[in-house]
Backbone bond lengths (Angstrom), bond angles and torsions (degrees), N, CA, C in turn:
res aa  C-N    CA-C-N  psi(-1)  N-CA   C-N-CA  omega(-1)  CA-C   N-CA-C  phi
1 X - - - 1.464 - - 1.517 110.17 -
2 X 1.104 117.50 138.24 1.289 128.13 155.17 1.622 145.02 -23.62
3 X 1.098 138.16 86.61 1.248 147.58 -140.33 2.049 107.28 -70.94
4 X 0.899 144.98 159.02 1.712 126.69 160.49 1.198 100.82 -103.34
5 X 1.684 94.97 171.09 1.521 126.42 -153.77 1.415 103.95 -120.17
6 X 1.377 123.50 120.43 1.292 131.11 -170.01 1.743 93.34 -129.32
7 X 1.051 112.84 103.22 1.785 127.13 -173.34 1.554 103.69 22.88
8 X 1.296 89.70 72.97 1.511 108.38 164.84 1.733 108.52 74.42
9 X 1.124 118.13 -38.34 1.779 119.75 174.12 1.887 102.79 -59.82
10 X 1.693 82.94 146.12 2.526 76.33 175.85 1.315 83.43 -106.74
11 X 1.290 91.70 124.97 1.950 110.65 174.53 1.567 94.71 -126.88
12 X 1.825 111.11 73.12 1.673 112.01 169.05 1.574 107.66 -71.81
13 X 1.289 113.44 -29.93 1.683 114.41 -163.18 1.246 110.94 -63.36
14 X 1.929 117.35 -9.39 1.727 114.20 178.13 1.502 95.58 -60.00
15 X 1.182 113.75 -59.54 1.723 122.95 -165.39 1.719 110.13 -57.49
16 X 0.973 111.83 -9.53 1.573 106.30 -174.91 1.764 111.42 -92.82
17 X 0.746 113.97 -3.16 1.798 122.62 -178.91 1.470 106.65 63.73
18 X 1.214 109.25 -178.60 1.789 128.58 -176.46 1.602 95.97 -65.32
19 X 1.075 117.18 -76.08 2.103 109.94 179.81 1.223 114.99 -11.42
20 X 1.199 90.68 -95.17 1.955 106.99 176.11 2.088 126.03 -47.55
21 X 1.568 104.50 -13.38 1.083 96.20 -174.77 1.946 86.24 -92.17
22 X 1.065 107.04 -26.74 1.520 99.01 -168.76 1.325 103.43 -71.34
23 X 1.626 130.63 -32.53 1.540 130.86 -172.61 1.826 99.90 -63.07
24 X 1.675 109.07 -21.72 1.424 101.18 -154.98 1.592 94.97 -100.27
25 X 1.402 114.35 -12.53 1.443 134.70 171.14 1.414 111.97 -40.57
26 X 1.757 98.25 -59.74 1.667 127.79 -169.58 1.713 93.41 -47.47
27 X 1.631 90.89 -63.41 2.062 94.16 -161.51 1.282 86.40 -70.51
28 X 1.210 150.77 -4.84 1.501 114.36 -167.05 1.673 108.53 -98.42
29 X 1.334 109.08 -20.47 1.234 137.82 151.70 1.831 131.81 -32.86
30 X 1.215 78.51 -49.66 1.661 97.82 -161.28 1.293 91.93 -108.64
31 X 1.689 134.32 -37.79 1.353 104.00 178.43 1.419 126.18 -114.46
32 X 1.361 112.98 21.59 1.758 135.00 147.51 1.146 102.02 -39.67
33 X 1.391 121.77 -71.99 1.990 104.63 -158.53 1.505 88.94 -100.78
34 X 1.341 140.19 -1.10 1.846 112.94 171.82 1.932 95.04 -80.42
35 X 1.346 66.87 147.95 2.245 72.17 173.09 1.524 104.18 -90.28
36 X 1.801 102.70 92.31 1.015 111.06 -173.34 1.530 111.47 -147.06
37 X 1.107 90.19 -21.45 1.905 119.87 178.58 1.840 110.95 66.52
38 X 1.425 87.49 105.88 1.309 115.06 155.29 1.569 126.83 -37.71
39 X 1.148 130.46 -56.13 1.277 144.72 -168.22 1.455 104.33 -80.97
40 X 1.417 123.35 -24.80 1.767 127.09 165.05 1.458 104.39 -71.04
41 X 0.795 123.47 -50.63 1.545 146.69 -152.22 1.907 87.30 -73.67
42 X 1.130 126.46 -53.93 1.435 143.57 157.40 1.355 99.73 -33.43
43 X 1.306 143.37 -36.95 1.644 133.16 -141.49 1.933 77.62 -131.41
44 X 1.390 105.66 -38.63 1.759 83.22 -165.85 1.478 124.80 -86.59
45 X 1.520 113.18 -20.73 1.479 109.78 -170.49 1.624 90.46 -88.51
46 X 1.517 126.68 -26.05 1.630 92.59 175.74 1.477 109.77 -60.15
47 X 1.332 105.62 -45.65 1.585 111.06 -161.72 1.450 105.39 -60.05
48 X 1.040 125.98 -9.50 1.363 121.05 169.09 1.459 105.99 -99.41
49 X 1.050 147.44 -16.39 1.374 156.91 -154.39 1.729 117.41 -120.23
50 X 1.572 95.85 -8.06 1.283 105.78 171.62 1.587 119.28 83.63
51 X 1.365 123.99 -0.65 1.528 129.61 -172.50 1.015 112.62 -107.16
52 X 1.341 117.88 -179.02 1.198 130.52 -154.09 1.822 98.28 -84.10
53 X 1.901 98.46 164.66 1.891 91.39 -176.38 1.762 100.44 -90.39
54 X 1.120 85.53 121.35 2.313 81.14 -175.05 1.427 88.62 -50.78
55 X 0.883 134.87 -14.58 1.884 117.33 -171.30 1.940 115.94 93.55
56 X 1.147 80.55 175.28 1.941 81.65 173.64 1.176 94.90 -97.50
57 X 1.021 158.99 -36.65 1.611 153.70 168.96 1.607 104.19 -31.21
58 X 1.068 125.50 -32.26 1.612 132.45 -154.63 1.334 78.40 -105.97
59 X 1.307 126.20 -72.27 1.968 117.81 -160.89 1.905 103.09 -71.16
60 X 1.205 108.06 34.10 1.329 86.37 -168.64 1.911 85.09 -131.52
61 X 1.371 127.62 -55.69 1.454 136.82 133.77 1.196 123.27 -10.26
62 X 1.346 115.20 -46.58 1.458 127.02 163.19 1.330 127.27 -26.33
63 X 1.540 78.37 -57.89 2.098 93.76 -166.70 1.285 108.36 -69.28
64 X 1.794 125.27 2.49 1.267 108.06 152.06 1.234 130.40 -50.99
65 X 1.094 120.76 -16.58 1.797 127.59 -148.06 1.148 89.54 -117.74
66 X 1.555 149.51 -44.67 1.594 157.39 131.39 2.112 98.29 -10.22
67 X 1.040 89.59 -39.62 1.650 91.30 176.82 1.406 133.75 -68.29
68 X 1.684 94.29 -72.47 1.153 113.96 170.50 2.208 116.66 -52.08
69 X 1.689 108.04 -21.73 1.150 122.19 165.75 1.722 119.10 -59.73
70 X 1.577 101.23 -52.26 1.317 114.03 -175.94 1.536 112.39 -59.89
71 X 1.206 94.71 -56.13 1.865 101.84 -173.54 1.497 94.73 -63.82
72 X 1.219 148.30 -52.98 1.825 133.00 -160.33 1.345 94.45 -69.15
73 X 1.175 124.01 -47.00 1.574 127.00 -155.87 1.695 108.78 -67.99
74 X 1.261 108.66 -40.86 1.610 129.51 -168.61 2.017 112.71 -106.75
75 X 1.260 101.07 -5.21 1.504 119.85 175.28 1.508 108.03 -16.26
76 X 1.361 107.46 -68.62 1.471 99.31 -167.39 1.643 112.87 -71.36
77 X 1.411 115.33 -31.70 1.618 112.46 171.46 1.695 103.31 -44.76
78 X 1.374 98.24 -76.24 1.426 102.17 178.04 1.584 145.32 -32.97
79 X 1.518 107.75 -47.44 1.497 120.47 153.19 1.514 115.06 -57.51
80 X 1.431 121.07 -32.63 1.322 128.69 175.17 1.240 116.73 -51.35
81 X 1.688 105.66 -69.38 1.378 135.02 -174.80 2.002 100.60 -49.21
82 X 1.536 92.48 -66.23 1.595 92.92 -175.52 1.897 126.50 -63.67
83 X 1.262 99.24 -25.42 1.796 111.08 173.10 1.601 107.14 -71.75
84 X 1.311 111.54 -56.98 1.004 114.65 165.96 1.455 121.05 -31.89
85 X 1.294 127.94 -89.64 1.441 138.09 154.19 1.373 107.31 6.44
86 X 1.540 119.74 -72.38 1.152 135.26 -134.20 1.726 91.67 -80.72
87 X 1.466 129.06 -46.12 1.226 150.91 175.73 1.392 101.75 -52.02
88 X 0.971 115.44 -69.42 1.947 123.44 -179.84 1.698 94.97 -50.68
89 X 0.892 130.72 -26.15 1.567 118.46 -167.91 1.505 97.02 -92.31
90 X 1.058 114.29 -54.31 1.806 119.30 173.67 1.536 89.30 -25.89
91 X 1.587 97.61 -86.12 1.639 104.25 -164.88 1.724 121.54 -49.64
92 X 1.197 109.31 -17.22 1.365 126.64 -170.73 1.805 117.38 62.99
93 X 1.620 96.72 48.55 1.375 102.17 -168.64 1.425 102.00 -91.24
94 X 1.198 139.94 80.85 1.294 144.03 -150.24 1.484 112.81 -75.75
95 X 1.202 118.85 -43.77 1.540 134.49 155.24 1.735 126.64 -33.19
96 X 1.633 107.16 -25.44 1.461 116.52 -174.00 1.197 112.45 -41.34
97 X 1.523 145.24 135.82 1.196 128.50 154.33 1.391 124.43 -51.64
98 X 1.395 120.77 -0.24 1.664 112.61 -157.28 1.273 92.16 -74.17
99 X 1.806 88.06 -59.99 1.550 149.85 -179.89 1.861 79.66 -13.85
100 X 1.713 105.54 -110.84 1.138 122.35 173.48 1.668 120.73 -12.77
101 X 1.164 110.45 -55.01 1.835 110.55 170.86 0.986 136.53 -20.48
102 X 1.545 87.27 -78.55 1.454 122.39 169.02 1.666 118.96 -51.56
103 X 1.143 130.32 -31.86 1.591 141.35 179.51 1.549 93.91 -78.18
104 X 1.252 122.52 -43.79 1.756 112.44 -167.34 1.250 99.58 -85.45
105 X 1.304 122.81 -29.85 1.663 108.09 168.43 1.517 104.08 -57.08
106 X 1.428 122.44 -58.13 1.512 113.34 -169.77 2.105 102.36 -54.81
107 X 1.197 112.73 -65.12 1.019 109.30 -163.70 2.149 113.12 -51.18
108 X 1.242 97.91 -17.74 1.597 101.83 -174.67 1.669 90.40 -95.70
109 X 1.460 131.47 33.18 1.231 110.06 175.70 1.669 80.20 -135.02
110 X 0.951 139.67 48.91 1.631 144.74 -170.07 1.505 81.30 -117.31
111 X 1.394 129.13 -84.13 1.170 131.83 -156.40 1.896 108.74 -25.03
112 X 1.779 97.64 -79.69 1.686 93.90 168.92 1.420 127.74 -30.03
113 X 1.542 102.59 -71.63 1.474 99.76 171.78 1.578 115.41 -28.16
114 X 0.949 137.03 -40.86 1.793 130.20 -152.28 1.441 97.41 -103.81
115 X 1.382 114.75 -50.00 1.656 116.69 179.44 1.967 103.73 -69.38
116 X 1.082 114.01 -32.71 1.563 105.01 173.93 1.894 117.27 -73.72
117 X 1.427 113.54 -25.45 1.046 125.40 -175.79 1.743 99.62 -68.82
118 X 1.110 110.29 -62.07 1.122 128.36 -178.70 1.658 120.96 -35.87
119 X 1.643 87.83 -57.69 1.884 94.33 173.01 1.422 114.43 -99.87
120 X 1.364 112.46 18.71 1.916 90.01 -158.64 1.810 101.32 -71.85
121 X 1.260 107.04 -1.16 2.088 102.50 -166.87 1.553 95.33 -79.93
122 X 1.778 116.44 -35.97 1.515 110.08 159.09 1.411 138.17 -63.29
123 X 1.841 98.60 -35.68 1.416 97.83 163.94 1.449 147.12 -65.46
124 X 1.708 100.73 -39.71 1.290 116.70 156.28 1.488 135.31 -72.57
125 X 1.197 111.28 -18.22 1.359 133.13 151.85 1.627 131.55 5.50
126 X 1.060 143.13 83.01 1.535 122.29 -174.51 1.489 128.24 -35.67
127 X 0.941 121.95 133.50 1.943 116.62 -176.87 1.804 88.79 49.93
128 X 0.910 109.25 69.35 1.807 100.90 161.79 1.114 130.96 -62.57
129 X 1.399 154.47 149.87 1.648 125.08 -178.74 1.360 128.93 -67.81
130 X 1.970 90.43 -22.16 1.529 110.76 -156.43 1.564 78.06 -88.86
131 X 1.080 160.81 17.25 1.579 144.18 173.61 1.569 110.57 -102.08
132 X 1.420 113.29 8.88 1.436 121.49 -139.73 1.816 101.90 -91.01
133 X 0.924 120.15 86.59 1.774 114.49 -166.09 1.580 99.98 -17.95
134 X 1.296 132.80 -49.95 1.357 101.99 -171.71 1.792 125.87 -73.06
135 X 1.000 114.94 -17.31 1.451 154.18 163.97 1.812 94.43 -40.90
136 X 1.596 105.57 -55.81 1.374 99.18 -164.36 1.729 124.45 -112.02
137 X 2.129 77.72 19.49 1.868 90.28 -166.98 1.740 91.89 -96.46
138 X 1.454 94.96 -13.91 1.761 117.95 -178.45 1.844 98.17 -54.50
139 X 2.165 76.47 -80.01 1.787 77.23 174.67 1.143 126.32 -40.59
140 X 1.122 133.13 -52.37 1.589 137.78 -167.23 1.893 113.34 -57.78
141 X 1.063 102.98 -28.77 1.765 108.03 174.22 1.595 127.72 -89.37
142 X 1.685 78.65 -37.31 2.036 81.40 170.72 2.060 114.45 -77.65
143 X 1.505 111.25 -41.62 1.010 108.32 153.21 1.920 127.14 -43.94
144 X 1.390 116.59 -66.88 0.969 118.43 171.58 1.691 117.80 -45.41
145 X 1.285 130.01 -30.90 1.413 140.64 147.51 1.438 105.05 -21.49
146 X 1.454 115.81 -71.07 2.082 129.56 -130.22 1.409 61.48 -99.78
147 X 1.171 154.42 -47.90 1.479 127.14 -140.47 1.492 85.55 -94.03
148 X 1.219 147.20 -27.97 1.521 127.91 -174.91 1.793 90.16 -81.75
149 X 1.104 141.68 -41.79 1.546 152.52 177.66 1.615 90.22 -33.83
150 X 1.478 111.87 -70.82 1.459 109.68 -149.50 1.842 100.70 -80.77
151 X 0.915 86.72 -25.72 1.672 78.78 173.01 1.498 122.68 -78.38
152 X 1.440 109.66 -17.20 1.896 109.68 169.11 1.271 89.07 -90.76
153 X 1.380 150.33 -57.03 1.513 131.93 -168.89 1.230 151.33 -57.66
154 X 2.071 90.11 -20.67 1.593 126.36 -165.54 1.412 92.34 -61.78
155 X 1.494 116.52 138.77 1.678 111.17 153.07 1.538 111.51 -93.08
156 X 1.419 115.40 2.21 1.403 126.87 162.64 1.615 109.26 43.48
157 X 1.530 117.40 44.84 1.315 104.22 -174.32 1.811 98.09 -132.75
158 X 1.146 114.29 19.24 1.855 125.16 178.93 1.220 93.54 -101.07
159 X 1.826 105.02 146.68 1.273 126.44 178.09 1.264 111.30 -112.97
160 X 1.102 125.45 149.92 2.040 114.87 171.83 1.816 113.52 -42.48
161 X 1.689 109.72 -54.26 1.686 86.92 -176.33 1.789 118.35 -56.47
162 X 1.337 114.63 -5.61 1.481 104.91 174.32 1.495 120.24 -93.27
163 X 1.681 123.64 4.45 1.017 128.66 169.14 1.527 115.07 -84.32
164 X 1.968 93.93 136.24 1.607 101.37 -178.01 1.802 105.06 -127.44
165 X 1.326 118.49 -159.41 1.277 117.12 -145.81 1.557 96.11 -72.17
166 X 1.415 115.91 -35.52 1.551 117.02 -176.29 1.791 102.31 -60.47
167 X 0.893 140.67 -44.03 1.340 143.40 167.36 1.281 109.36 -43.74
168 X 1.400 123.72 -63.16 1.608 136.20 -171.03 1.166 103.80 -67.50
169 X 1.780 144.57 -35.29 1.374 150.82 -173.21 1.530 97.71 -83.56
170 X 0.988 118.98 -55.43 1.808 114.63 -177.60 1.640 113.82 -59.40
171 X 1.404 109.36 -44.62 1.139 109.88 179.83 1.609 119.19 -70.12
172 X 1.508 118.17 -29.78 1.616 126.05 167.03 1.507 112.44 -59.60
173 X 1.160 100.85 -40.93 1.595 112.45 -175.29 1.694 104.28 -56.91
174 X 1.138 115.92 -37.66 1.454 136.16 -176.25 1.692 110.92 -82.59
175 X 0.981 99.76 -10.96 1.431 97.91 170.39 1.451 122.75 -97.11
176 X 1.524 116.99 -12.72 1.500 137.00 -177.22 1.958 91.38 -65.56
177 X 0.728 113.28 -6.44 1.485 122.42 -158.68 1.703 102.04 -93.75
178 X 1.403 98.58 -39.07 1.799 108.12 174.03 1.590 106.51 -55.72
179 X 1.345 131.14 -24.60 1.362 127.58 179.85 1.612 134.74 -47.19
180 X 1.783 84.62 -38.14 1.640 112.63 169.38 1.383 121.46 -96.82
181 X 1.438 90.88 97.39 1.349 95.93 -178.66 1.966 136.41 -39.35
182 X 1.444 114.75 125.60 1.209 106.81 -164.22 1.747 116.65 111.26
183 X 1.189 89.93 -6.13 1.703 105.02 168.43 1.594 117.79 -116.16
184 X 0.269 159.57 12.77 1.582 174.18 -126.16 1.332 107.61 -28.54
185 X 2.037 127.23 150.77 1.079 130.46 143.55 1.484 127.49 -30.69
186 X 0.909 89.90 -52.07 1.982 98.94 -168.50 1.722 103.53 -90.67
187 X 1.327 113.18 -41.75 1.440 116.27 -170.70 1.851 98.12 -65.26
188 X 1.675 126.81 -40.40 1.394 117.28 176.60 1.399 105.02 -76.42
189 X 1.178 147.43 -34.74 1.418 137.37 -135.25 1.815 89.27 -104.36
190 X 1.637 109.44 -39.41 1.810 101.17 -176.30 1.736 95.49 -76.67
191 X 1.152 133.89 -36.80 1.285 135.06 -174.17 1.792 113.45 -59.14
192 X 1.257 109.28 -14.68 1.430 136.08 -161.31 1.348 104.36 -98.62
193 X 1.426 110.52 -56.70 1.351 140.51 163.37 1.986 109.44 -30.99
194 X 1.675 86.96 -68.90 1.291 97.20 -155.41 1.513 99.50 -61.32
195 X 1.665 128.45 -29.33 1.189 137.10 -161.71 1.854 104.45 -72.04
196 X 1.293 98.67 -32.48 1.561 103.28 153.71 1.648 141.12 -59.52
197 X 1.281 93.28 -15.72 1.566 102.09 -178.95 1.688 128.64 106.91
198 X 1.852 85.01 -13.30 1.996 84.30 -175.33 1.585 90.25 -71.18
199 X 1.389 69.10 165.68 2.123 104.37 -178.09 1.467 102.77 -78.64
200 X 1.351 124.90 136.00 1.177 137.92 -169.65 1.836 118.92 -26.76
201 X 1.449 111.38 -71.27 1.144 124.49 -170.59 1.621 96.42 -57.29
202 X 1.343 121.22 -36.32 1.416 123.01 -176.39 1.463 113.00 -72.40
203 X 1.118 102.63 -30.96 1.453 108.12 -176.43 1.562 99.79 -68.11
204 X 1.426 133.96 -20.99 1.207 130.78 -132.40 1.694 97.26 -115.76
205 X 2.068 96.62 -39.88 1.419 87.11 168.06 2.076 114.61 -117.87
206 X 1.144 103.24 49.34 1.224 101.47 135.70 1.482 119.15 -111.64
207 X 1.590 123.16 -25.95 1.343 108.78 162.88 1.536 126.46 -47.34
208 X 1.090 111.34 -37.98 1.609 126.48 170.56 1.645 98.98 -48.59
209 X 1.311 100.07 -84.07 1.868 112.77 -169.46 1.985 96.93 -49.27
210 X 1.060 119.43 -44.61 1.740 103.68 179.65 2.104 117.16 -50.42
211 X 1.771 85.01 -42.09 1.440 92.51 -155.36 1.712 110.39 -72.09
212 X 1.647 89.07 -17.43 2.164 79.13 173.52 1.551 129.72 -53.41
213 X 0.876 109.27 -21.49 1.584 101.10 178.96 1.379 113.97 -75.83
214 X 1.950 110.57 -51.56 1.689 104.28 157.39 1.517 122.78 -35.77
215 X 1.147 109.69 -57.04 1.390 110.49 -167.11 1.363 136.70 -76.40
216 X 1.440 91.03 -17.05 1.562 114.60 176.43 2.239 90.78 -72.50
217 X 1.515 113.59 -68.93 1.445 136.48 -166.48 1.818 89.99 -47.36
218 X 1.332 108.97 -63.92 1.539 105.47 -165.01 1.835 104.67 -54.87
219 X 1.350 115.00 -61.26 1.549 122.19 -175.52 1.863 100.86 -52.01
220 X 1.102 122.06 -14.38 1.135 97.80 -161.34 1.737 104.02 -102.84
221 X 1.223 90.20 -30.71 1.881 105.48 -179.90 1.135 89.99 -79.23
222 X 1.192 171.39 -11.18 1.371 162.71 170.14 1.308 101.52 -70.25
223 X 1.517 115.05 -69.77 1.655 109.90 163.29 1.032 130.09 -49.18
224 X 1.259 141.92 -3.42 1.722 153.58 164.19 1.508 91.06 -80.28
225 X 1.520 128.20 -61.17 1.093 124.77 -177.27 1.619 127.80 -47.20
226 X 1.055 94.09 -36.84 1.724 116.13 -167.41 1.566 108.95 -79.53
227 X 1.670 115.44 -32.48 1.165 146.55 170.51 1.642 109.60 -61.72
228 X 1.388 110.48 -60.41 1.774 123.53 167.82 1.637 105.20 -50.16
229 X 1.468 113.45 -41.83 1.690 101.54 -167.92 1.600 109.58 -82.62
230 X 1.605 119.70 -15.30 1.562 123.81 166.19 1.452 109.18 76.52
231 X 1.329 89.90 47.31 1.958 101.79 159.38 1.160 106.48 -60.85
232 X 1.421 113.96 131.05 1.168 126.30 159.47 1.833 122.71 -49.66
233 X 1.686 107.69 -165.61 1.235 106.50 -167.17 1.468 102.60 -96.34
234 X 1.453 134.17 -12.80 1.394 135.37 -177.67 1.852 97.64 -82.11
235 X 1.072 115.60 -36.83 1.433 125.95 177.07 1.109 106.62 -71.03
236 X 1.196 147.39 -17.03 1.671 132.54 -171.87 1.329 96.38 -96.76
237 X 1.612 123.57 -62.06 1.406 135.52 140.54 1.572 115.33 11.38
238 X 1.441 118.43 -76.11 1.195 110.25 -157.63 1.683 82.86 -94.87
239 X 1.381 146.82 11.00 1.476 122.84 179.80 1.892 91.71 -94.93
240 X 1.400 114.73 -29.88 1.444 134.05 -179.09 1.730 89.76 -51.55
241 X 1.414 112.29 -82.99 1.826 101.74 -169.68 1.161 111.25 -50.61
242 X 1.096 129.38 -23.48 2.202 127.43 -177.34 1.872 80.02 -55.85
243 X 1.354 120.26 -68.10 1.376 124.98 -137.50 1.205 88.29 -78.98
244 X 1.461 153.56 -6.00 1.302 135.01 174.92 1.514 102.26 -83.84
245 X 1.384 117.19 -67.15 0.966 153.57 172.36 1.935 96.71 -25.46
246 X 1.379 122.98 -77.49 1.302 130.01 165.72 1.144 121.10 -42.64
247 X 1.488 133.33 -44.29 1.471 140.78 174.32 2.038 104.74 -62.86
248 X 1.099 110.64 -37.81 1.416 98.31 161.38 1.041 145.85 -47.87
249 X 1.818 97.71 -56.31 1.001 128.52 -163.59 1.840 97.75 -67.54
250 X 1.454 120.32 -35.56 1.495 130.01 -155.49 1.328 105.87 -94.72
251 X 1.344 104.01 -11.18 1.690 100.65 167.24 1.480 113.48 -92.52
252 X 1.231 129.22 -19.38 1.202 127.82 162.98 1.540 127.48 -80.22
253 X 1.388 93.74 -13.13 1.749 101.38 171.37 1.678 108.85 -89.61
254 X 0.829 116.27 -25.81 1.549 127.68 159.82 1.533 107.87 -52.90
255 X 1.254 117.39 -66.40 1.594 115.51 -167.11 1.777 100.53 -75.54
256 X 1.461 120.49 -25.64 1.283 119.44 -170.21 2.085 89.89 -71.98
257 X 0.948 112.46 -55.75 1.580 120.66 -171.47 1.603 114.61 -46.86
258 X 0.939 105.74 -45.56 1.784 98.77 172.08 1.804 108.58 -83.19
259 X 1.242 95.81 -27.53 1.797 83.07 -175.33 1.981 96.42 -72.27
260 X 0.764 125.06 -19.97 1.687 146.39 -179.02 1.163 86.51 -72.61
261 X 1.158 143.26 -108.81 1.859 149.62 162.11 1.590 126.30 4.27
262 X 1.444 89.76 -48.29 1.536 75.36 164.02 1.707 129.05 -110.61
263 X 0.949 101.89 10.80 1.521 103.78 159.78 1.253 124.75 -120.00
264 X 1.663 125.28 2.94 0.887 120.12 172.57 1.555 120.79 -137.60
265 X 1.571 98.49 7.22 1.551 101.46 -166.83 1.715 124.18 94.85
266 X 1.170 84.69 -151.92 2.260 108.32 166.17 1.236 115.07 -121.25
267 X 1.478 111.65 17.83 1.576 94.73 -146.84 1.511 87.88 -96.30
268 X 1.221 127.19 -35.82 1.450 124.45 169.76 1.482 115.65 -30.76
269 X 0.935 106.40 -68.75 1.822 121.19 170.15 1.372 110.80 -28.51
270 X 1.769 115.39 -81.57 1.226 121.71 177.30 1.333 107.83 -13.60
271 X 1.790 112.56 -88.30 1.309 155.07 -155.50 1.840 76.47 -45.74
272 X 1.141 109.18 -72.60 1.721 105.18 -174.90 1.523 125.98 -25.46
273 X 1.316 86.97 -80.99 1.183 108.12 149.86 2.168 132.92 2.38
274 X 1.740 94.06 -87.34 1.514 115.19 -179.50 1.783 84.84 -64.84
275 X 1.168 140.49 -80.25 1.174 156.67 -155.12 1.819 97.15 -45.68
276 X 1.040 121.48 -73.30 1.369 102.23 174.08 1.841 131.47 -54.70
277 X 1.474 93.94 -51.31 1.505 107.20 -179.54 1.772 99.93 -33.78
278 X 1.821 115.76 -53.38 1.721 126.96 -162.68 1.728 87.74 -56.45
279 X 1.627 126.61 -54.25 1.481 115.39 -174.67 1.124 117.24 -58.81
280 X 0.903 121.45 -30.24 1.447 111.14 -173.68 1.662 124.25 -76.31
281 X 1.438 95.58 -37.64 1.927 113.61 170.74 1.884 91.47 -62.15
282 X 1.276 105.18 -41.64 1.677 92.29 -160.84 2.104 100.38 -73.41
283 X 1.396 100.74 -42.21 1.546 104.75 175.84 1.441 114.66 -36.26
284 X 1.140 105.95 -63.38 1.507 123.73 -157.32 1.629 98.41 -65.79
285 X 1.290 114.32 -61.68 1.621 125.17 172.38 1.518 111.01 -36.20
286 X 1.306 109.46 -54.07 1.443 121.19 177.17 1.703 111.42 -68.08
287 X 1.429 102.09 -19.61 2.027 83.74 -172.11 1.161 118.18 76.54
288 X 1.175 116.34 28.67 1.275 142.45 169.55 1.837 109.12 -70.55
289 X 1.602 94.77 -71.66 1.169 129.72 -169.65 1.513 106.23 -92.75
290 X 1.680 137.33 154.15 1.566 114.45 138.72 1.367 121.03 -107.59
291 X 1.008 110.11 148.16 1.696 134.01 -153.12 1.577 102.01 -61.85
């Protein structure tokens, strides 16, 4: 079903009440950091469930809680990474690895920024094209492809301190890819990763440590946005329980994802992945589903 239009942003998730925004909380939660894409997952369990589309305004707000997940879960990397930094600059030790890190994460988060700037009036868009289940049964197979690719090619034996700016630029570049729904943040940037050579779990949390600045910039301009269209107080309310509700849910998909990774690989994902993306082309074709 069709999402509503609040000055041009689709804000369907007002109409869905506290229940249903919290059920969509759970998946939005859990499939933010699996490379599985969140924002499909947004378009498919209503459409299977019969409700309304919360909109991209809602999966985009989200990734606050994708945030607030990353930083508790990864705390000490992060305080590391950023103290560090901050110390090397005192001293003006310019060479630091923290130092250096930290700048190629910012500079590998340029790409999104400019390609999201660029499309967000399509992305945010009402009925967008790119939201279109077949649109994202597309994404879901060609992704599911590169992620079975990088996992037969990976020599999976690089750790994060051996990653340098060519690593951090390829892998940002790969994240411009999270825009289209059905590709995921985490599913392009660890798939990106792995094509580099880091070792799984590494691959898994430097995608994490790259993607904060996106995710922090996207979740937050969404709420500026959401702020410009003058949701009321029942509407902030029920976008507030998604983000509690989601921030739970995304810290446990975090700890579920590496314990997943290292005993079993990506291959779950992939296989997920190709296997849903084929239902959904066949749903929709069939009239099963609407597009």
């Amino acid at each position: 079903m069709a999402g509503a239009c609040t000055e041009g942003l689709d804000t369907g998730f007002v109409a869905l009440g506290y229940a249903k925004v919290g059920v969509l909380g759970v998946v939005q939660g859990i499939t933010e950091l699996l490379p599985v894409s969140s924002t499909a997952h947004m378009r498919i369990v209503p459409a299977l469930l019969g409700w309304n589309d919360p909109g991209s305004a809602f999966s985009a707000a989200m990734q606050l809680a994708a945030l607030a997940a990353v930083l508790s879960y990864f705390w000490t990397d992060v305080k590391g990474l950023t103290g560090g930094a901050v110390a090397a600059l005192q001293r003006r030790d310019y060479a630091d690895w923290s130092l250096r890190f930290c700048v190629w994460i910012l500079l590998a988060t340029l790409p999104i920024i400019i390609v999201g700037s660029l499309l967000s009036k399509l992305l945010n868009a009402c009925n967008s094209p790119l939201r279109s289940l077949a649109a994202i049964g597309v994404a879901y197979i060609v992704m599911g492809a590169l992620l079975a690719l990088a996992e037969l090619y990976s020599r999976h034996k690089r750790t994060l301190d051996h990653v340098d700016l060519k690593d951090a630029m390829i892998v940002g570049l790969a994240q411009c890819g999270a825009l289209i729904p059905g590709v995921s943040r985490s599913g392009a940037t660890f798939t990106a990763a792995l094509f580099r050579d880091l070792e799984r779990t590494e691959a898994a949390r430097f995608s994490f440590l790259l993607g904060i600045p996106a995710i922090a910039a996207a979740g937050l301009k969404e709420l500026y946005e959401l702020h410009k269209a003058h949701l009321d107080a029942h509407a902030w309310s029920i976008l507030a329980f998604g983000l509690v509700v989601a921030s739970i849910s995304a810290f446990i998909a975090i700890w579920g994802l590496l314990r997943i990774l290292e005993r079993f690989a990506s291959w779950p994902f992939a296989v997920y992945r190709v296997l849903l993306g084929a239902f959904l082309l066949i749903a929709v074709f069939a009239h099963w589903l609407p597009n």
